[in-house]
N, C-alpha and C positions, 0 to 999 in steps of 0.2 A: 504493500500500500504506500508505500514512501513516495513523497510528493517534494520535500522539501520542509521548511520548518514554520514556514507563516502560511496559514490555510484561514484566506477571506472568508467571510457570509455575504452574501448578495441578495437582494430580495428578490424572489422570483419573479417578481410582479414589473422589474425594472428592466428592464432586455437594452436598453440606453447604456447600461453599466456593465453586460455582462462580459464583453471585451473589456474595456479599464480595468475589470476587477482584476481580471485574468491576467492580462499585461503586469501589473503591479505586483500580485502575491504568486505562491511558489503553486497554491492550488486554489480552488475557490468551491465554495458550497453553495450551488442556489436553491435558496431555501423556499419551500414550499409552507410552512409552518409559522411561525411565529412571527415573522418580517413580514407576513403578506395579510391582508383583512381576510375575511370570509368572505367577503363580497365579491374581494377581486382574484378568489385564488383559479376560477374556471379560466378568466385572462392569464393568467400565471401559470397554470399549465399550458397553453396553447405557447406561451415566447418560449417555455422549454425545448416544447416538440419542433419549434420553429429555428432553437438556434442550433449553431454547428461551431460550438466549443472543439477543444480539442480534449476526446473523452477519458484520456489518462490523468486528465488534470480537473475534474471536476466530479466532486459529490453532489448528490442531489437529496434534502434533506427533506422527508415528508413525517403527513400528519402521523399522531402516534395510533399505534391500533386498534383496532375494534370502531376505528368511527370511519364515517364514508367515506372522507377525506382521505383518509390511506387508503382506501381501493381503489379512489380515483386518481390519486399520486401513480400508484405502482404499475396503473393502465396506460399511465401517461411515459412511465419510464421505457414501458413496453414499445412505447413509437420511438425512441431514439437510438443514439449511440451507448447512452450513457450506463455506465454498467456496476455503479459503487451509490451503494442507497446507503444514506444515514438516518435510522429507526428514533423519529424523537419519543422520549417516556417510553423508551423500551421497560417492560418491566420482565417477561419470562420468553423462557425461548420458543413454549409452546406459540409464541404471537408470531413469530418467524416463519413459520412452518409452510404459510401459506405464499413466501415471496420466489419467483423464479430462481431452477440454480442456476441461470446465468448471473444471477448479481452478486456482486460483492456484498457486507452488510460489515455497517458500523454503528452498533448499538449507542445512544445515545444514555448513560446511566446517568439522570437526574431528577429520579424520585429515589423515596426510601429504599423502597423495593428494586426501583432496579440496581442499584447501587449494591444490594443483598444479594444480587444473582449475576452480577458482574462475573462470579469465576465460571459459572455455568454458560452465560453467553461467550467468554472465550475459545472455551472450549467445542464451540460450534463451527463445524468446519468451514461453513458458508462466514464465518466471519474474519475480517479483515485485518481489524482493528478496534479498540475499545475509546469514547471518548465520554466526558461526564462535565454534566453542567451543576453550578454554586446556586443558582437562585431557586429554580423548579424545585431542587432537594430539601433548603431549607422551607417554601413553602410546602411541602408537602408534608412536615414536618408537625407544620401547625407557625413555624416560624416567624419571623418578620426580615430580618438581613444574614445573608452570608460572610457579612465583615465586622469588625467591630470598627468604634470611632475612627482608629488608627489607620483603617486602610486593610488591616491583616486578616486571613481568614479567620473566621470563630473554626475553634477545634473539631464543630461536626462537620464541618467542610473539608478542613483537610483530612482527615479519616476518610472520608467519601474519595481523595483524590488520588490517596496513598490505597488506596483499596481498588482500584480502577485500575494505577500505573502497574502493584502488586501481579493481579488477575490476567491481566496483556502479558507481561513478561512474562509469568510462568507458562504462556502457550508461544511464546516466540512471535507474538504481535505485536503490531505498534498504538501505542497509546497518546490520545489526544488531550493538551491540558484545557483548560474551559477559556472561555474568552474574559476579559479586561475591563468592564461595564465602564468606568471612568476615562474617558479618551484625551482628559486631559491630562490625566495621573501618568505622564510617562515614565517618572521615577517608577511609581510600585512597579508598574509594567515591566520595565526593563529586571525589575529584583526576581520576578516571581519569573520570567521567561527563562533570565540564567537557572534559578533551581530547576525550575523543570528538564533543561538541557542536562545539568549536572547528575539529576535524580535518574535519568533517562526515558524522558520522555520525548517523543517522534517529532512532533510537533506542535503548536500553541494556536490555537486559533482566534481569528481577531474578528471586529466588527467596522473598522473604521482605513481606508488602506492608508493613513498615516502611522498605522502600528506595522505593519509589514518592517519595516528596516528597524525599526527597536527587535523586535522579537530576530528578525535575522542576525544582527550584531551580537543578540545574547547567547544568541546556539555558536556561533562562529567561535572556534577556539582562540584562544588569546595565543601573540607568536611566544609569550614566555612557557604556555602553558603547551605547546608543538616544541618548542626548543625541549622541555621538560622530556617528554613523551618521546621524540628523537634519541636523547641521551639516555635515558634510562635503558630503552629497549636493546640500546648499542651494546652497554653495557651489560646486560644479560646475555650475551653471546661469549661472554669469557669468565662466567662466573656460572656455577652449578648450586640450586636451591636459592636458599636466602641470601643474599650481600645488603650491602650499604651503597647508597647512592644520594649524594649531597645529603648527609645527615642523619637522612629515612632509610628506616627499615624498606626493603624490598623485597614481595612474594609475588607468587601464583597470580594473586588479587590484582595488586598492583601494578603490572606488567597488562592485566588482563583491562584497568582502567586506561593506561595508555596506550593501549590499541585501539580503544575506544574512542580517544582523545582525536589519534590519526583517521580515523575509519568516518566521524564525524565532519572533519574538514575535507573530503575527499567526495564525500555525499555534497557537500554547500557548492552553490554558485560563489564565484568572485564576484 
């Protein structure tokens, strides 16, 4: 599923935008859900089936299941190229069941429940990728916000995020972190982008294409942190087991984060 590390939303409803989105970020989601009224989502599916994206690089994100909306998402998917569906309010797999296995499927976990069933959607082979939204969860909760005053997630959010990134790795999938609601906040932005790069997650996805180059500068390894990752690995080629390498200890682990390090700048555009 690797697309790159900034992954737009666009509103379905916007077909004006759906090249800039493209142009600008590494992949884009046109969103059939939440971006678009009720009123206008029958418009909304017709600019899908009408546009000619380039279909490696585009999600298309429909109603959650059991309501009309998702049947008439997934009929619509049916007239195009597009072949990577992202399931909003997934909550079980049994809701999957009914989507062509031509598509790919990236469960969206942000309610309680599906955030609960995150390991069990991984492990579904029609799945792609895992990704989890902050606000739907906490409403869903009974909540009011995802953040406290500070900007920082409240603790039931990041459980929910570490429980999503968890669930993806342990099936060898890639994991999406939630989007950035403040698009002025490019501090938090840019704070929460590097953890997720660090933590290893795929990519981050945004709402606004002024976050595209914040979230790409955060995944991009720093040259100290390639110079680091260079030396180190060298240096494992004349030493057996553990050594010392500026300072640190050096294992298995370690070795295994700086391949990491190389194998992430090698995925980036310049």
């Amino acid at each position: 599923m690797r697309h790159g590390p900034a992954i737009l939303f666009c509103p379905a409803d916007r077909p004006d935008r759906f090249g800039k989105a493209l142009e600008r970020a590494d992949a884009v989601i046109l969103d059939l859900e939440d971006a678009v009224a009720p009123s206008a989502r029958v418009a909304a599916r017709g600019a899908v089936i009408e546009s000619e994206l380039d279909p490696d690089r585009v999600i298309v994100r429909v109603n959650a299941p059991g309501t009309d909306d998702f049947a008439a998402d997934l009929a619509t998917l049916s007239q195009t190229d597009y072949r990577t569906v992202m399931v909003a309010k997934a909550e079980s797999v049994k809701q999957l069941k009914n989507i062509d296995r031509r598509f790919s499927i990236i469960p969206l976990c942000e309610t309680a429940r599906g955030v609960a069933h995150a390991e069990k959607f991984a492990a579904h082979d029609q799945v792609a990728g895992l990704m989890w939204g902050a606000e739907d969860l906490v409403a869903s909760l009974g909540g009011t916000s995802s953040r406290k005053p500070n900007g920082r997630y409240r603790d039931v959010a990041r459980v929910a995020r570490a429980r999503v990134l968890l669930a993806a790795g342990a099936r060898g999938k890639d994991a999406i972190d939630a989007v950035h609601l403040d698009i002025a906040d490019t501090r938090r932005l840019a704070i929460e982008a590097s953890d997720a790069a660090a933590s290893g997650f795929a990519a981050t996805a945004c709402i606004h294409p002024s976050q595209v180059e914040i979230i790409r500068r955060a995944y991009r390894p720093e040259e100290s942190a390639l110079a680091w990752a260079h030396g180190v690995l060298d240096a494992a080629r004349s030493h057996g087991g553990v050594f010392t390498f500026e300072g640190r200890m050096v294992d298995e682990p370690v070795l295994r984060h700086a391949r990491a390090v190389l194998a992430r700048r090698q995925s980036l555009p310049d």
